[in-house]
C-alpha positions as CSV (number, residue, x, y, z in Angstrom):
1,X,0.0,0.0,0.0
2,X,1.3,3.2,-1.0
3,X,1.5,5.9,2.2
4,X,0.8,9.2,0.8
5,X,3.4,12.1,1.3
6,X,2.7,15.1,3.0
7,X,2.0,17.2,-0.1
8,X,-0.7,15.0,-1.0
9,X,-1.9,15.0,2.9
10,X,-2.5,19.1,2.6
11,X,-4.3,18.6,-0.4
12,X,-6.5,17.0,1.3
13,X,-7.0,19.7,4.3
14,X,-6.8,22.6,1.5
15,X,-8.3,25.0,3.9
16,X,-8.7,27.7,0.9
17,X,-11.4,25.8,-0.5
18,X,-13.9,26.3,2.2
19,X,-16.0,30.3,2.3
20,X,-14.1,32.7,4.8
21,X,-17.3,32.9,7.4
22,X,-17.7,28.7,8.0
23,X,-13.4,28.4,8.5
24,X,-14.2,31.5,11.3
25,X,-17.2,29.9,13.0
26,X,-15.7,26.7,13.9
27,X,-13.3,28.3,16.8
28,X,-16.2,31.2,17.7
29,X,-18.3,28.3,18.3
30,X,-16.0,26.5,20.6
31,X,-14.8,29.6,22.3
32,X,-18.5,30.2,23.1
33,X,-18.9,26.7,24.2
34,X,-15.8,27.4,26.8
35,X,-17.4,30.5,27.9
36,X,-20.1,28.6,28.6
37,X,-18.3,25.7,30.4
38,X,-15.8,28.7,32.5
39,X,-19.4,30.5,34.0
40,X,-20.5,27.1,35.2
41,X,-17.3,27.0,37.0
42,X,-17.5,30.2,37.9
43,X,-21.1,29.9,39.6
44,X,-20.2,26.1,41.1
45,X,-17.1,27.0,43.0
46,X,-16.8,30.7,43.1
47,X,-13.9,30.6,40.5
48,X,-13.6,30.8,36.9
49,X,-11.2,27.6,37.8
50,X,-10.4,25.4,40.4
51,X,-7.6,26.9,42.5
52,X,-4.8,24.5,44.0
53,X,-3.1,25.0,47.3
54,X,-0.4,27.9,45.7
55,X,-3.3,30.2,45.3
56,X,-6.2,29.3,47.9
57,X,-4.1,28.9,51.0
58,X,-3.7,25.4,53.1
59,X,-1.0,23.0,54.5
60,X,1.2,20.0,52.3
61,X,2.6,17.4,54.2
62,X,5.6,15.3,52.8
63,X,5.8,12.0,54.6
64,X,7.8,8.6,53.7
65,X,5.5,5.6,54.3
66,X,3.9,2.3,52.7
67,X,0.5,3.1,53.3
68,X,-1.6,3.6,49.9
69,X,-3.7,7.1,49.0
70,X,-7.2,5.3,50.0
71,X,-6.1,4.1,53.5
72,X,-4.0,7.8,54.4
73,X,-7.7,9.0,52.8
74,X,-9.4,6.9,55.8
75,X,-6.6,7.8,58.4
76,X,-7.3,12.0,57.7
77,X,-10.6,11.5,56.9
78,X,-11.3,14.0,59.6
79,X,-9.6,16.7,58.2
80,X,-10.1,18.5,55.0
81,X,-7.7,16.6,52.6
82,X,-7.8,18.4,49.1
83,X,-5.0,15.7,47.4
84,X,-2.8,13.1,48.2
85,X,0.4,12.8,45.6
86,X,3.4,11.1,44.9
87,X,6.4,12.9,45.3
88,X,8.6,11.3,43.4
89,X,11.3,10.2,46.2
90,X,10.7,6.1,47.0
91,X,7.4,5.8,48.9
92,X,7.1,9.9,50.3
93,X,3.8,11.5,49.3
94,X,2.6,14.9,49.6
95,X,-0.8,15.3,51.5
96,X,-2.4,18.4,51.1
97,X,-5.2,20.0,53.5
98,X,-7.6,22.9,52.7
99,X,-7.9,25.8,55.3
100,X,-8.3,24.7,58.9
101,X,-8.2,26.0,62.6
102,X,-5.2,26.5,64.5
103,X,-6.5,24.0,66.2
104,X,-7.3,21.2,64.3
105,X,-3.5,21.8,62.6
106,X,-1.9,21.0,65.9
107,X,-4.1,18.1,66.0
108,X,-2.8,17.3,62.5
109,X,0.6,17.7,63.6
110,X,0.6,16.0,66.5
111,X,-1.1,12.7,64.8
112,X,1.6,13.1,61.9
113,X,4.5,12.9,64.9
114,X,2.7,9.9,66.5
115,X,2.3,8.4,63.5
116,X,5.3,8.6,61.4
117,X,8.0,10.7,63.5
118,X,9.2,12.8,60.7
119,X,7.9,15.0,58.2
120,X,7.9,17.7,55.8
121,X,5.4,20.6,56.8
122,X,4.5,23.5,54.4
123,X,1.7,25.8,55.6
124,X,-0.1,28.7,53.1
125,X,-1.9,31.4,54.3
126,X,-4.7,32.1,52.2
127,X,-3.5,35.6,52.1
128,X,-0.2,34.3,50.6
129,X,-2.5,32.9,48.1
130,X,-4.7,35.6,47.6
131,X,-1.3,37.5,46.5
132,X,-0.4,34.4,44.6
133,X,-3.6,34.8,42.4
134,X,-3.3,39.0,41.7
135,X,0.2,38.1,40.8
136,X,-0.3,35.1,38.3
137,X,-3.3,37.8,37.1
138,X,-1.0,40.5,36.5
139,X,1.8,38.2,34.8
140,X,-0.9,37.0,32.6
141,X,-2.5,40.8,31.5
142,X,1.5,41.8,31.4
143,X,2.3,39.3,28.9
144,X,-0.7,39.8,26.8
145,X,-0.4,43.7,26.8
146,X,3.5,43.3,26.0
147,X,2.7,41.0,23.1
148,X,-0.2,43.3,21.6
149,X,2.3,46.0,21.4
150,X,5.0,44.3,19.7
151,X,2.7,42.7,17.3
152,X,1.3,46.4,16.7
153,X,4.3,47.3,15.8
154,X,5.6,45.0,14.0
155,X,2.7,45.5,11.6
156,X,1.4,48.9,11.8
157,X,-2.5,47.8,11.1
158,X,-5.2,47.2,12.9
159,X,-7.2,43.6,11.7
160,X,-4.1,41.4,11.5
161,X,-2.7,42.5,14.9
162,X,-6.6,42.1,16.5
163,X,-6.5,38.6,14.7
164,X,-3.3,37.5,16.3
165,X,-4.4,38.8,19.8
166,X,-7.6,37.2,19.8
167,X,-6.3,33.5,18.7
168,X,-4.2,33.5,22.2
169,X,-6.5,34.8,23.8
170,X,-9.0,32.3,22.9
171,X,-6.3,29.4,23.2
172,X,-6.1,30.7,26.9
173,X,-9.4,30.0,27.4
174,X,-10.1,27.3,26.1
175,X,-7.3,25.8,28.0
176,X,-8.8,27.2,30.7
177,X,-12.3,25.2,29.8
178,X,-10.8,22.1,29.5
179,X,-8.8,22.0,32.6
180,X,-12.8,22.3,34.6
181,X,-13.7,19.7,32.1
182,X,-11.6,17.4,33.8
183,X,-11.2,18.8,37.4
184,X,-7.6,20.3,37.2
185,X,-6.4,23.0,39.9
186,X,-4.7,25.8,38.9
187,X,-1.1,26.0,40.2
188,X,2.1,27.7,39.5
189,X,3.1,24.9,36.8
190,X,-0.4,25.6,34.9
191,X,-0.4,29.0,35.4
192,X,3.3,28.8,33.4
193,X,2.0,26.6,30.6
194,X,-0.9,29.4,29.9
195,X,2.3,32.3,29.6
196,X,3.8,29.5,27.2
197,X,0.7,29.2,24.9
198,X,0.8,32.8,24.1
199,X,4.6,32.5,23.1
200,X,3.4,29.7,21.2
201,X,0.2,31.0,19.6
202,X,1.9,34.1,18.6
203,X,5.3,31.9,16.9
204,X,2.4,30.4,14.4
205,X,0.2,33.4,14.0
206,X,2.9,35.3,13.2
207,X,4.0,32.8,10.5
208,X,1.3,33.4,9.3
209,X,0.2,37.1,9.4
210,X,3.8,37.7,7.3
211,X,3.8,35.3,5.1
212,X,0.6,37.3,4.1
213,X,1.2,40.4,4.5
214,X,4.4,40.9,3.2
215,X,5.5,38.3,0.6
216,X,4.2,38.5,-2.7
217,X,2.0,36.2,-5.0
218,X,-1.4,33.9,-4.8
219,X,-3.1,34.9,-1.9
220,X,-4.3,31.2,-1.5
221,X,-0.8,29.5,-2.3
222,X,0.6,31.6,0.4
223,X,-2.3,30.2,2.7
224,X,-1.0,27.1,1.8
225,X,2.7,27.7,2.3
226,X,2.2,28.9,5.4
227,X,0.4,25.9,6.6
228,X,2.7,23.1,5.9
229,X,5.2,25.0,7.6
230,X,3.3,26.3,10.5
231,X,1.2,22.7,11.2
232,X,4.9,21.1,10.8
233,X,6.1,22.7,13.3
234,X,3.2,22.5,15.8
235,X,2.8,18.8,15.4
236,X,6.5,18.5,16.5
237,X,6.1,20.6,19.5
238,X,2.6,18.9,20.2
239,X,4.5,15.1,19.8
240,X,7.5,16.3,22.7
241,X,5.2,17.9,24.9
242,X,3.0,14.5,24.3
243,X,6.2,12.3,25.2
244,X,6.8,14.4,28.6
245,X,2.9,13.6,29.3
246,X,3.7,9.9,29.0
247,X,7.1,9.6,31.0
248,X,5.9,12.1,33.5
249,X,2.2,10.2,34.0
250,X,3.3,6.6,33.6
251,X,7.3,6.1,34.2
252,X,6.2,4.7,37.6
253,X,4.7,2.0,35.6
254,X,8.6,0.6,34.7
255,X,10.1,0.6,38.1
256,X,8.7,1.0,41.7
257,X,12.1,3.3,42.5
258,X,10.0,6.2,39.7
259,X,7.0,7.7,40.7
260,X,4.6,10.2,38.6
261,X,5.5,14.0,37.9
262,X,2.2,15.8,38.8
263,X,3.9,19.1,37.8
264,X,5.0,18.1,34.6
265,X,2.5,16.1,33.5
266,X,0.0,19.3,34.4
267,X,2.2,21.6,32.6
268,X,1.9,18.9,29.4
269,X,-1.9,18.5,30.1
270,X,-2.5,22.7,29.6
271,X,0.1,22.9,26.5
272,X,-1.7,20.1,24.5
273,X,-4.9,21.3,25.2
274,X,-3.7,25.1,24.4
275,X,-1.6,23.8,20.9
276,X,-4.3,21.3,20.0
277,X,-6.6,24.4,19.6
278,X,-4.4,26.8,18.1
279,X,-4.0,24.6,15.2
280,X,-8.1,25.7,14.9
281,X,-7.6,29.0,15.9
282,X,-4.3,29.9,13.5
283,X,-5.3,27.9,10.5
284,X,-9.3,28.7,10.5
285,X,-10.0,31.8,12.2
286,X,-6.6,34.1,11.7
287,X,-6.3,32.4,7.8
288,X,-9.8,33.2,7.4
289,X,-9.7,36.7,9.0
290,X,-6.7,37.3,6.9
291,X,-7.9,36.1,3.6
292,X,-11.1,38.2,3.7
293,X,-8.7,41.3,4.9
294,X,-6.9,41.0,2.2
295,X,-9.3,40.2,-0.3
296,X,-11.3,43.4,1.0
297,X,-7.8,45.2,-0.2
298,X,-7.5,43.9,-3.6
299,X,-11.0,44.6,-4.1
300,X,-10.2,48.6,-3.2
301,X,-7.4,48.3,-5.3
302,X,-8.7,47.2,-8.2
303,X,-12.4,48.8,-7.9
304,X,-15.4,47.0,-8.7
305,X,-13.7,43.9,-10.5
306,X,-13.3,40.5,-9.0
307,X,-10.1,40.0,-7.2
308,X,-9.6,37.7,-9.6
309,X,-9.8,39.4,-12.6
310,X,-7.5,41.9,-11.0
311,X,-5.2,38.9,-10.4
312,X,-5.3,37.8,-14.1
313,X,-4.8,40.9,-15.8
314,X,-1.8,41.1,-13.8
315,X,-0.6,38.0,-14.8
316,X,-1.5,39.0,-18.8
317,X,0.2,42.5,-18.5
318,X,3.3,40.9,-17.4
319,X,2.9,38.1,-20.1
320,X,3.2,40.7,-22.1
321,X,6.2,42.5,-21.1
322,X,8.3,39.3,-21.1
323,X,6.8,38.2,-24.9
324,X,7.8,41.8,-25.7
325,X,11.6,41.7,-24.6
């Protein structure tokens, strides 16, 4: 059987064929849908997403012991237990608490002496994490608002930049959405995958948006260009990030001295989510953005004719010339 090579595999995905308004209503309807899915969240637990210990305050507890996550579940069941994790050293797990009274912590404390003599003890204020939240909300604003000015600049227009802006903004989001889907907490490790999807939404918008703008030829072929080399190099990124999700979610499956890499495999989690959708969000919204901007120019430009006749009669006047010399 004959495997097809990639050429014939873009042919095949030829988003120029399909009218400007249905490529841009496929990611509008999603982002809608993730509104949709952030509000519940919002109106459920008070949050647009659920917070983890860094930003809502509580107490982690590090121990080294045999016992299994359902029977230290049992043991604490008294106290507010929020997650019990593997910390990656042989047989120490992190147990972590939600608020509680001074004193049912030095009940806590005492029991975790009794029990297993020593033990690593980390305790956040919920005014530490209160901080914690403005901060990640100001890195977040920060980087967007540094970004929008560059790619201002770099462009000196107003739709392309917009176009740019909104497709990592919505890749944000809808990483956002998916992260309630499945119950993930917010912490410092997926609060830095979110600043790493704008640096990676804007790599392949940007691809795009000057491959557009400022090379010359066939508005569509330059689509097309721009694709094989942008979706190239976002299936690469997507297949690392995919192989950290696997060693950092399952290498405790080879050996029992390896345990799972929460942080890491978080971190993957929010980047495949955020890349998976800017493959939507560059290729059929921004293309499809773009393509009706600049149609809307060549149709200025060359009055009331079709773009493509404008196109053609270029192509004959320069025919011309070369039959000429």
């Amino acid at each position: 059987m004959r495997i097809p090579d990639i050429d014939s595999l873009f042919e095949k995905v030829d988003i120029t064929k399909y009218p400007v308004k249905k490529m841009v209503a496929i990611p509008l309807i999603i982002l809608l849908i993730s509104f949709a899915i952030i509000t519940y969240t919002q109106v459920t637990v008070d949050s647009p997403v659920r917070l983890g210990t860094d930003f809502k305050g509580g107490t982690v507890i590090k121990i080294t012991t045999d016992d299994t996550k359902e029977a230290l579940t049992a043991k604490f069941a008294a106290y507010p237990i929020t997650h019990i994790r593997d910390t990656g050293g042989v047989n120490e797990k992190s147990i972590e608490f939600g608020q509680m009274s001074e004193s049912q912590k030095d009940e806590l404390i005492a029991m975790f002496k009794e029990e297993y003599g020593s033990y690593e003890l980390r305790d956040i204020s919920s005014l530490f994490g209160q901080e914690s939240q403005s901060q990640a909300v100001r890195a977040v604003i920060l980087a967007f608002t540094l970004m929008a000015i560059v790619v201002f600049v770099v462009f000196r227009a107003v739709i392309p930049p917009l176009a740019v802006i909104f497709a990592a903004f919505s890749d944000i989001v809808i990483a956002v959405a998916c992260m309630d889907i499945i119950g993930m907490e917010l912490s410092l490790g997926t609060v830095a995958a979110l600043l790493m999807l704008i640096g990676y939404s804007v790599d392949s918008n940007i691809l795009l948006t000057t491959n557009l703008l400022r090379k010359k030829g066939d508005l569509n072929e330059k689509v097309r260009n721009a694709m094989k080399t942008g979706i190239t190099m976002t299936f690469t990124t997507i297949s690392a990030i995919f192989a950290m999700f696997l060693v950092s979610s399952s290498i405790h499956l080879f050996s029992s001295h390896f345990a799972p890499i929460p942080m890491l495999r978080d971190i993957s989690l929010v980047l495949l989510f955020g890349l998976t959708m800017d493959l939507l969000n560059t290729w059929l919204f921004n293309a499809g953005v773009l393509r009706g901007y600049m149609e809307k120019k060549e149709r200025k430009k060359y009055g009331k004719r079709s773009v493509k006749s404008g196109a053609n009669k270029k192509k004959a006047k320069n025919k011309s010339k070369s039959s000429t010399v």
